[in-house]
MARFI-629423 format. One record per residue (C-alpha): x, y, z. Coordinates in nm, 3 decimals, always signed. Layout:
REM residues N
ATOM | c1 | c2 | c3
ATOM | X | Y | Z $
...
This chain:
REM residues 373
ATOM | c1 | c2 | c3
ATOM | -0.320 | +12.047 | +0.292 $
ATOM | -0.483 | +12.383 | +0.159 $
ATOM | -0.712 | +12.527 | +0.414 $
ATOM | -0.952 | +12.842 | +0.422 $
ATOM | -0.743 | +13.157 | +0.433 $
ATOM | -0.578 | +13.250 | +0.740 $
ATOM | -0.502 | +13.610 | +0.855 $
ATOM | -0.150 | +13.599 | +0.757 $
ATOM | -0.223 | +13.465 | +0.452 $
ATOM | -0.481 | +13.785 | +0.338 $
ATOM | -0.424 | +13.983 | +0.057 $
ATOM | -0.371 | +14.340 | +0.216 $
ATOM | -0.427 | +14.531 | -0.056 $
ATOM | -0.786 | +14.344 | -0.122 $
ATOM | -0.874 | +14.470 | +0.220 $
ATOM | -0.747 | +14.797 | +0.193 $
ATOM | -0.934 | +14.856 | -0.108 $
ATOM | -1.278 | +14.698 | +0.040 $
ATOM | -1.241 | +14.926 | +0.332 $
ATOM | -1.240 | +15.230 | +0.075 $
ATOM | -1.518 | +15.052 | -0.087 $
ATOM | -1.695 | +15.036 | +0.180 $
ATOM | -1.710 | +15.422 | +0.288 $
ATOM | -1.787 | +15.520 | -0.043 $
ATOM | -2.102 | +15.255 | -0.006 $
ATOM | -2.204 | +15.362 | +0.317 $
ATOM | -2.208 | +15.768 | +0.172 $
ATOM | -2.412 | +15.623 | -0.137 $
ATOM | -2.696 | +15.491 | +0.077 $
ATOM | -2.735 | +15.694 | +0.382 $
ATOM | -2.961 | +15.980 | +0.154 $
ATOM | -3.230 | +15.642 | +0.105 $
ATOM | -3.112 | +15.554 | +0.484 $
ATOM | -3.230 | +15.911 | +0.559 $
ATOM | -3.525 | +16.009 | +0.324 $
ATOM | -3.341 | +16.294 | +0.198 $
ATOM | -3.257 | +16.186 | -0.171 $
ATOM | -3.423 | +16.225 | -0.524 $
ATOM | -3.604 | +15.921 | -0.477 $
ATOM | -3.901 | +16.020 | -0.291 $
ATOM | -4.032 | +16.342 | -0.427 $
ATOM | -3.668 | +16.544 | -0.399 $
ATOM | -3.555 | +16.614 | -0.738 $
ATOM | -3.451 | +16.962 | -0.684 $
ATOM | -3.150 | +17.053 | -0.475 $
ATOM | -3.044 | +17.399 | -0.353 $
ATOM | -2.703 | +17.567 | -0.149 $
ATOM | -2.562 | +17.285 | -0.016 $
ATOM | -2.714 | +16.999 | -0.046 $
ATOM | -2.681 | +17.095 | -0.480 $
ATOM | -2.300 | +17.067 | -0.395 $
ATOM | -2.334 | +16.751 | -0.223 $
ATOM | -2.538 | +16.580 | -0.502 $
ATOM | -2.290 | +16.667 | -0.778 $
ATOM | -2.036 | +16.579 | -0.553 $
ATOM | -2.175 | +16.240 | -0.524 $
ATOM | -2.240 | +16.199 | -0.851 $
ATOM | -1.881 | +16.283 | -1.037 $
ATOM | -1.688 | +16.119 | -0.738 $
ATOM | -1.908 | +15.797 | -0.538 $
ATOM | -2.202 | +15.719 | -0.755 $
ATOM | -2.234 | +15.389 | -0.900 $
ATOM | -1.789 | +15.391 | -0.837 $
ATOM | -1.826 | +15.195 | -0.524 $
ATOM | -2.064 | +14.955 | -0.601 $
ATOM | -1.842 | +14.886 | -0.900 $
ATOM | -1.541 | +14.825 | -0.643 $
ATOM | -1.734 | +14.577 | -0.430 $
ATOM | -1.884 | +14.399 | -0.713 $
ATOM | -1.496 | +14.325 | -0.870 $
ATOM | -1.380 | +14.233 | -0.488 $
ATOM | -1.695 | +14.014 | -0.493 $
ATOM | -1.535 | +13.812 | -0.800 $
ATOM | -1.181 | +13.847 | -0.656 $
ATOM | -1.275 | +13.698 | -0.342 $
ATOM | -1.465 | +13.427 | -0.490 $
ATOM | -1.206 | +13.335 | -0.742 $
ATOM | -1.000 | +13.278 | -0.476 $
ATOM | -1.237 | +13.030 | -0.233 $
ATOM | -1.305 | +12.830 | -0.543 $
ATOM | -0.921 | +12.808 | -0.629 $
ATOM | -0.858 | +12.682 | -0.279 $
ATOM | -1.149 | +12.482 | -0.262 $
ATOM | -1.089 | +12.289 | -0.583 $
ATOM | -0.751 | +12.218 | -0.502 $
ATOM | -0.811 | +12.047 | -0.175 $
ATOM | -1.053 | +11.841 | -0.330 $
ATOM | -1.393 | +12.009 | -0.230 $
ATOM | -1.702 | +11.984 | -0.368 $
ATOM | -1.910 | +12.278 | -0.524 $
ATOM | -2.142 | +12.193 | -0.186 $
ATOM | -1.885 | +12.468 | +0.026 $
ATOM | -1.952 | +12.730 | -0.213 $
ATOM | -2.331 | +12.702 | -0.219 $
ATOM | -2.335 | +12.667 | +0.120 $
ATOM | -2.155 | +12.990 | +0.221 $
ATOM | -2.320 | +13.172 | -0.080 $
ATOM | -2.676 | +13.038 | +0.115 $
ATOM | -2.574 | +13.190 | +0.430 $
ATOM | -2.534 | +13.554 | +0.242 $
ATOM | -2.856 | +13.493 | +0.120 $
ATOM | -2.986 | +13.463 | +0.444 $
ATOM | -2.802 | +13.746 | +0.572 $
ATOM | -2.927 | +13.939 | +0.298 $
ATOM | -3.297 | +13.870 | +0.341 $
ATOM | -3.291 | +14.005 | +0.698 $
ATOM | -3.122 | +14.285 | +0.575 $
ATOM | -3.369 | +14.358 | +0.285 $
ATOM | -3.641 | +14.356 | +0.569 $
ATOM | -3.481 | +14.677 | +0.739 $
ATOM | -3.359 | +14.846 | +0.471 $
ATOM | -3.452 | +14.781 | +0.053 $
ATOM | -3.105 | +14.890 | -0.022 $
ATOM | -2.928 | +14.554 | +0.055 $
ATOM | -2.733 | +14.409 | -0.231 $
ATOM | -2.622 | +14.060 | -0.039 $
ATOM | -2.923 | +13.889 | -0.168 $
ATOM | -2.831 | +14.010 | -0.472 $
ATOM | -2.472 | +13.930 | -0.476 $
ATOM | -2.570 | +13.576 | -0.373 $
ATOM | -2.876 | +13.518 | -0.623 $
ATOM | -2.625 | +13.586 | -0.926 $
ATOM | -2.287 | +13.443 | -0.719 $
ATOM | -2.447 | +13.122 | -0.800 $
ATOM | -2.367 | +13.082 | -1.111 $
ATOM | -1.995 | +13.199 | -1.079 $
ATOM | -1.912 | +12.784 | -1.060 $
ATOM | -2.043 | +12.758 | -1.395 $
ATOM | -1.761 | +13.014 | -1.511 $
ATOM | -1.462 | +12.912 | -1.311 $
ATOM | -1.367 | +12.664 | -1.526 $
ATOM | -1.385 | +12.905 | -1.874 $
ATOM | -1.077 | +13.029 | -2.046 $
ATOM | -0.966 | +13.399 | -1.981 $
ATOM | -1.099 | +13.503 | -2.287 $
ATOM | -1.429 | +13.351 | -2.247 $
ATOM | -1.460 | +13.508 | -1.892 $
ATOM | -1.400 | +13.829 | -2.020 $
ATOM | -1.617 | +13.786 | -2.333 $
ATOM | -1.914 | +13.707 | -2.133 $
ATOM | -1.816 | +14.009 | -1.910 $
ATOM | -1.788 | +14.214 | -2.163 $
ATOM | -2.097 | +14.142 | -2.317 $
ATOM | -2.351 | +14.124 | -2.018 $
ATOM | -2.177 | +14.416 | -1.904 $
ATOM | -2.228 | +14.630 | -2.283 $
ATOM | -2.584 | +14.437 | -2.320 $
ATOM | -2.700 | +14.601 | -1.966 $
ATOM | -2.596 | +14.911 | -2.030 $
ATOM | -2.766 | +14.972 | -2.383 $
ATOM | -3.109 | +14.765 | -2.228 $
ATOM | -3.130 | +14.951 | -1.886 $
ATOM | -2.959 | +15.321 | -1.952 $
ATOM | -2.908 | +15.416 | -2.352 $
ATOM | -3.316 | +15.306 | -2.466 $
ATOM | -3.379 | +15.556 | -2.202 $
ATOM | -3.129 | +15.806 | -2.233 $
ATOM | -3.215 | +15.833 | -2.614 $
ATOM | -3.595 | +15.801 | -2.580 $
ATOM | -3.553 | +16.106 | -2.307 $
ATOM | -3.320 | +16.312 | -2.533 $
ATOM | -3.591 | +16.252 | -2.844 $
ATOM | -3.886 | +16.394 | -2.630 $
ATOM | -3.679 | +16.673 | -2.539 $
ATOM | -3.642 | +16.578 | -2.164 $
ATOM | -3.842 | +16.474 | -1.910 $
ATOM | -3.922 | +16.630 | -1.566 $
ATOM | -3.869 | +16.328 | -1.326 $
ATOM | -4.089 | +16.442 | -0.994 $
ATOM | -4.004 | +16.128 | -0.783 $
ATOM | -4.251 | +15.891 | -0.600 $
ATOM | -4.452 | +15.964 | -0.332 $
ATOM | -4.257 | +16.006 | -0.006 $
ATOM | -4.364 | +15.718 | +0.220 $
ATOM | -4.540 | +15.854 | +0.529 $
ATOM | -4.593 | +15.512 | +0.685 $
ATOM | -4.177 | +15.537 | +0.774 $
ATOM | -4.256 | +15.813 | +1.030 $
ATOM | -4.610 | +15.602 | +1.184 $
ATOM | -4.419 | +15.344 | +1.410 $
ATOM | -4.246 | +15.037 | +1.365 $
ATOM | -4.567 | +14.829 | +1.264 $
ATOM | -4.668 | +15.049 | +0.956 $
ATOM | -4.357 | +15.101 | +0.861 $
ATOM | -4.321 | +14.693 | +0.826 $
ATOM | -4.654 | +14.653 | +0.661 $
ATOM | -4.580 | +14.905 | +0.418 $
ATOM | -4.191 | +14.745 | +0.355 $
ATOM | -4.402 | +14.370 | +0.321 $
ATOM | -4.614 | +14.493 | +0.122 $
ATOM | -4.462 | +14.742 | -0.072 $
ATOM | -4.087 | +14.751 | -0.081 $
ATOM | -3.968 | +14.429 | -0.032 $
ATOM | -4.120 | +14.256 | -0.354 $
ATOM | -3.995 | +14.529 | -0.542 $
ATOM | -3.619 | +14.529 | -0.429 $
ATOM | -3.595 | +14.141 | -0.493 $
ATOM | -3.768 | +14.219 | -0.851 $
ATOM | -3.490 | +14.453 | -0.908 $
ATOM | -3.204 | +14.248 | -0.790 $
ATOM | -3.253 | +14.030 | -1.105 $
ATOM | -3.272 | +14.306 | -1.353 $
ATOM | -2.978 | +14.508 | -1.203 $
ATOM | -2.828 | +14.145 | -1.170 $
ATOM | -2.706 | +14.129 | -1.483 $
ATOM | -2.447 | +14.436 | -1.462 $
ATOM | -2.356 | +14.311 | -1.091 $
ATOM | -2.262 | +13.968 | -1.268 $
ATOM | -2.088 | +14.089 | -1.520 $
ATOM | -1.871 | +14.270 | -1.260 $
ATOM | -1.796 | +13.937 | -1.096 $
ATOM | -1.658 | +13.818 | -1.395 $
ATOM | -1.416 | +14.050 | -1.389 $
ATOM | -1.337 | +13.983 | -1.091 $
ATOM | -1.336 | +13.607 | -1.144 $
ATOM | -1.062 | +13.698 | -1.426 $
ATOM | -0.824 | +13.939 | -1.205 $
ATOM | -0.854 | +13.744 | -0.860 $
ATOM | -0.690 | +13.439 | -1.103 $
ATOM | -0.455 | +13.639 | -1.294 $
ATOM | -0.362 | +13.819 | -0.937 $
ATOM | -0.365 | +14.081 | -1.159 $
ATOM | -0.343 | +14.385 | -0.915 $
ATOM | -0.076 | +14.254 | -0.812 $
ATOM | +0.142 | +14.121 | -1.079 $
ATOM | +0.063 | +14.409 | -1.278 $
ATOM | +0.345 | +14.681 | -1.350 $
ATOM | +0.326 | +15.027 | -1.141 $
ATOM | +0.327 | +15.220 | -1.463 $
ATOM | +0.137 | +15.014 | -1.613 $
ATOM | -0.106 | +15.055 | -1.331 $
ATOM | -0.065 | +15.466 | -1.340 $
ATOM | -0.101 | +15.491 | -1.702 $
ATOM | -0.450 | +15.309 | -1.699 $
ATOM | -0.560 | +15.539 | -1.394 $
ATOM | -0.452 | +15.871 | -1.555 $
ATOM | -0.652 | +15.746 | -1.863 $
ATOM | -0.930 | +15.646 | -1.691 $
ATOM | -1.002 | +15.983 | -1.510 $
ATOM | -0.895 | +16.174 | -1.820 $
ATOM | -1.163 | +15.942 | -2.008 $
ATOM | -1.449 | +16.059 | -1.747 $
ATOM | -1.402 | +16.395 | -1.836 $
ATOM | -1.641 | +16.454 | -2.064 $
ATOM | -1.907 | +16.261 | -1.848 $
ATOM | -1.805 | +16.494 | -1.565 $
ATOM | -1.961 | +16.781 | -1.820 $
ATOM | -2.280 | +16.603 | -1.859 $
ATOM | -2.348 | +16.609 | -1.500 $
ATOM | -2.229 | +16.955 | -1.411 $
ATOM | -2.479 | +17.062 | -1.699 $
ATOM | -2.737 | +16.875 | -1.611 $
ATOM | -2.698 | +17.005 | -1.229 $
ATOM | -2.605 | +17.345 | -1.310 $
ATOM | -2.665 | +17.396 | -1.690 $
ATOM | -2.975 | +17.322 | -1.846 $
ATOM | -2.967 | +16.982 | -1.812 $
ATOM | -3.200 | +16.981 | -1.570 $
ATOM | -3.464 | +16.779 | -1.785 $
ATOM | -3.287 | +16.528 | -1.906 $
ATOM | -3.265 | +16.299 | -1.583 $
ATOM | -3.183 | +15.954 | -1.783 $
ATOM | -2.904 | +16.111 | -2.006 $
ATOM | -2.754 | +16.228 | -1.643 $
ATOM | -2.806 | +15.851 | -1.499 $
ATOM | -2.594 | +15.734 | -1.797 $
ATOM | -2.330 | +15.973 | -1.734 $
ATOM | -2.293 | +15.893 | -1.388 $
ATOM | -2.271 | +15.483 | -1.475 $
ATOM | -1.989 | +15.555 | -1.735 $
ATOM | -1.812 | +15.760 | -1.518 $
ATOM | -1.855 | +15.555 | -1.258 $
ATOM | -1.715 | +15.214 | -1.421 $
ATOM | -1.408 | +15.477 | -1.548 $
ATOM | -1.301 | +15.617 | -1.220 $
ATOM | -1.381 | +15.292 | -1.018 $
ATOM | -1.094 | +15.146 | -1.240 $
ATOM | -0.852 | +15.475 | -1.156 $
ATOM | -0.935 | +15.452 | -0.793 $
ATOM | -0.857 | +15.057 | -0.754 $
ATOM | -0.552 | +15.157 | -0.968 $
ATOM | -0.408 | +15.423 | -0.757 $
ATOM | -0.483 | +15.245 | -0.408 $
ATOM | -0.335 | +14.952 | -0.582 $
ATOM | -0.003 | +15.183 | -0.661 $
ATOM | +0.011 | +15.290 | -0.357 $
ATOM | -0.014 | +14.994 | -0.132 $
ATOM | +0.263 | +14.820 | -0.322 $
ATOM | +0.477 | +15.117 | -0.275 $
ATOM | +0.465 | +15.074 | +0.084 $
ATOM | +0.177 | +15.251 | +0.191 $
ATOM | -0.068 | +15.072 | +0.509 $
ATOM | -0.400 | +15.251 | +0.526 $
ATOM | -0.447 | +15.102 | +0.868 $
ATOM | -0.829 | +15.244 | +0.907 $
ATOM | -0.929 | +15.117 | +0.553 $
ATOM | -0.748 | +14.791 | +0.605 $
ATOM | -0.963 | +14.735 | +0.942 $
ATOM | -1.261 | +14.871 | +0.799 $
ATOM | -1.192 | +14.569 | +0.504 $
ATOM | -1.181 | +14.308 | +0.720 $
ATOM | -1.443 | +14.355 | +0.869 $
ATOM | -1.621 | +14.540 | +0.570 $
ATOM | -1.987 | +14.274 | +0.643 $
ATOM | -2.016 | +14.359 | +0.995 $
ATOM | -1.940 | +14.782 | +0.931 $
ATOM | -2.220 | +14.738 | +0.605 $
ATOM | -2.491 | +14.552 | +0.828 $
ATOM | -2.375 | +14.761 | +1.109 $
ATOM | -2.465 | +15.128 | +0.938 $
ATOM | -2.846 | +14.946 | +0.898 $
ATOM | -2.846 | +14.907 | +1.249 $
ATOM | -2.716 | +15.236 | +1.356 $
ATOM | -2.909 | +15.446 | +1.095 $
ATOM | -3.234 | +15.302 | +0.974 $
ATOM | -3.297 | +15.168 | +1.278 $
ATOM | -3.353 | +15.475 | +1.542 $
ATOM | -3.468 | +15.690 | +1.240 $
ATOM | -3.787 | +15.531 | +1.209 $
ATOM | -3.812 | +15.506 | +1.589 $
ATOM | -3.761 | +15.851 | +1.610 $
ATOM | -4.020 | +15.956 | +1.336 $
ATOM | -3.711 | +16.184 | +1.161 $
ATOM | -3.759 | +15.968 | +0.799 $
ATOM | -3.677 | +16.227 | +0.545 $
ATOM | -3.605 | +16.534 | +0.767 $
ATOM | -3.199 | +16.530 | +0.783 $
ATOM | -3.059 | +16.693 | +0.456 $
ATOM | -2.819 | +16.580 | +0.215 $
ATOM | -2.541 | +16.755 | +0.390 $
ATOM | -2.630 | +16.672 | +0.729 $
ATOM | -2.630 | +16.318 | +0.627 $
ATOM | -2.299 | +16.344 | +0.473 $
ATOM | -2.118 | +16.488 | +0.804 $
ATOM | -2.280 | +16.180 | +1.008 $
ATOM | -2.209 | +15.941 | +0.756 $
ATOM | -1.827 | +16.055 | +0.812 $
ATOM | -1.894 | +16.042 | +1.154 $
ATOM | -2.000 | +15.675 | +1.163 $
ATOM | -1.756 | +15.615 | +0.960 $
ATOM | -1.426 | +15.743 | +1.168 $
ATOM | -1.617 | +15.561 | +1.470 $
ATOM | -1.618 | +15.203 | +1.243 $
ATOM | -1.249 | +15.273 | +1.141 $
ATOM | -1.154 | +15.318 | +1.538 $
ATOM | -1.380 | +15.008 | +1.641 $
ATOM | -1.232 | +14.794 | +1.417 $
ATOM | -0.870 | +14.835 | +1.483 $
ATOM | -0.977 | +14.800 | +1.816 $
ATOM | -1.194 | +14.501 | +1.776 $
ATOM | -0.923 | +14.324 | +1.541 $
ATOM | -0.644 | +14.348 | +1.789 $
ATOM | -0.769 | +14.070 | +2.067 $
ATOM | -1.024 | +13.913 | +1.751 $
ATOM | -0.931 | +13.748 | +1.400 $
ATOM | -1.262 | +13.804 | +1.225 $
ATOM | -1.511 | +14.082 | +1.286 $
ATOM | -1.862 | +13.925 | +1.462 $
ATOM | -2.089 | +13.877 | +1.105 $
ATOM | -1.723 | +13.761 | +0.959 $
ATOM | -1.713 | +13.453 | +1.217 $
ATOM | -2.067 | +13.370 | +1.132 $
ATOM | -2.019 | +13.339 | +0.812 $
ATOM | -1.708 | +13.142 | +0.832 $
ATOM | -1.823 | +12.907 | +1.091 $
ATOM | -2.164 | +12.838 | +0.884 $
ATOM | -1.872 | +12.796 | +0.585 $
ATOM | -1.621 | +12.597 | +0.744 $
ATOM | -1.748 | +12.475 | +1.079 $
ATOM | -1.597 | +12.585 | +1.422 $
ATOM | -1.333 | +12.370 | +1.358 $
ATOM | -1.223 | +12.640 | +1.133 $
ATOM | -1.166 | +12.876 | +1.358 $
């Protein structure tokens, strides 16, 4: 009989790519980890730190989120594939998508940046969609995905470029993140919190549209049926297609483009979607051509732990230490990498005696039972 996945039965490549996923996550949040990003009262960058930012913006932001959200589908498609063919009921599913939930919401209460609540408030529906033809799948992806983008980015983006731009000064930095542990709680209860989960249904809708995708490639096996060139040729046009949204964001960070904030935020989401497909394209390509990425593939398996585990290791003593929004943009980058190479090391380490990294068993035990494992 079908079981739950076993090590020797994982899709390499998935992990591999979840592992690259993963670091480009981890360098997305640590600025919000830190204090030292646009989003409280930073708008302006300068040396450095302006390098960093349009760094981040051609080559990480909104990529990487892009990547997790498809691997999200993938990974999914699969569990309900194996699932329905041993005879289970949608109970399983729920079940471990309750348990992310969970893990999410004690997240969210360190750190408003958590998308597991998120991923499991809209993962719920993914049952209704399983059963769907391929062309409905990607019709409703498609269209959620198209329908987000004009709501949330081009109203603004066109609104902005109308009024001739917009200064965007940020919001008030949040002094009650260097008072202590106890303000900083109140002021997350009663301040931050609401607003993230608020959020997670609006930004939802993109997120689930990106599971669809998923859904549709994790049951085609499409990464890895697909033909290498056909593979290359839809990378090279990718990155060739983010070109021009490249110039947007080079003129709005260097040109004088400095005003038009929203116009940049769509830039970045185009691009992003564009070179998420050419990097998922070209690890793809590469793995089946023999290549391992050890690190990556450790840092995959155990990609829930390492994303919970930068919470812990960042947030955490920051806010203990009083140093909320003192560490720059490029500072933060170099310990990001840091943390990073340390995860990559741990892992392999971890994995070699252990089959599942420590928040991996949970989850799978709370799924499965200890039978399972």
């Amino acid at each position: 009989m079908a079981g739950p996945i076993q090590v020797n039965e994982r899709i390499v490549l998935y992990d591999i790519i979840r592992g690259f996923a993963l670091c480009g996550i981890f360098l997305v949040n640590i600025p919000s980890m830190l204090g030292s990003d646009w989003m409280f009262g930073r708008p302006d960058y300068y040396g450095s730190d302006l390098v960093v930012r349009t760094l981040f913006d051609l080559f990480v932001q909104t990529k990487f989120y892009t990547i997790f959200s498809l691997l999200f589908g993938i990974g999914f498609s699969i569990f309900l594939e194996r699932s329905y063919a041993r005879g289970d009921s949608v109970g399983r599913y729920i079940r471990r998508i309750a348990i992310l939930f969970l893990f999410g919401l004690v997240h969210l209460a360190i750190w408003s940046g958590d998308i597991l609540h998120t991923y499991a408030m809209w993962g719920l529906l993914l049952p209704l969609f399983y059963g769907l033809s391929n062309r409905a799948i990607l019709t409703w992806a498609w269209s959620l995905l198209i329908g987000s983008f004009f709501l949330f980015y081009v109203t603004f983006s066109l609104t902005e470029w109308t009024n001739g731009g917009a200064f965007y000064e940020g919001n008030p930095f949040p002094t009650a993140y260097n008072m202590g542990f106890g303000d900083w709680f109140d002021y997350r209860l009663n301040v931050e919190i609401f607003s993230a989960i608020s959020n997670s249904l609006l930004v939802g809708i993109e997120i689930f549209s990106l599971f669809l995708f998923g859904l549709y490639i994790g049951r085609e096996r499409k990464l890895l049926t697909w033909s290498i060139r056909g593979l290359t040729q839809t990378a090279i046009i990718c990155a060739i297609a983010a070109l021009p949204f490249f110039g947007i964001i080079l003129w709005h960070r260097y040109g004088d483009g400095y005003m038009y904030y929203w116009v940049n935020l769509t830039a970045v989401l185009v691009s992003g979607k564009l070179f998420a497909t050419t990097y998922v394209c070209l690890f793809t390509v590469a793995v089946r051509n023999g290549r391992a990425f050890r690190p990556l593939q450790a840092l995959g398996r155990m990609a829930l732990t390492n994303y919970l585990t930068h919470t812990l290791v960042v947030v955490l003593p920051v806010i203990a230490l009083g140093y909320y929004g003192r560490l720059s943009l490029t500072e933060g980058l170099f310990l990001s990498i840091a943390i990073l190479i340390a995860q990559a090391f741990f892992s392999m380490w971890w994995l070699k005696s252990h089959r599942y990294g420590p928040f991996e068993k949970l989850w799978r035990i709370g799924t499965y039972g200890r039978q399972s494992n």
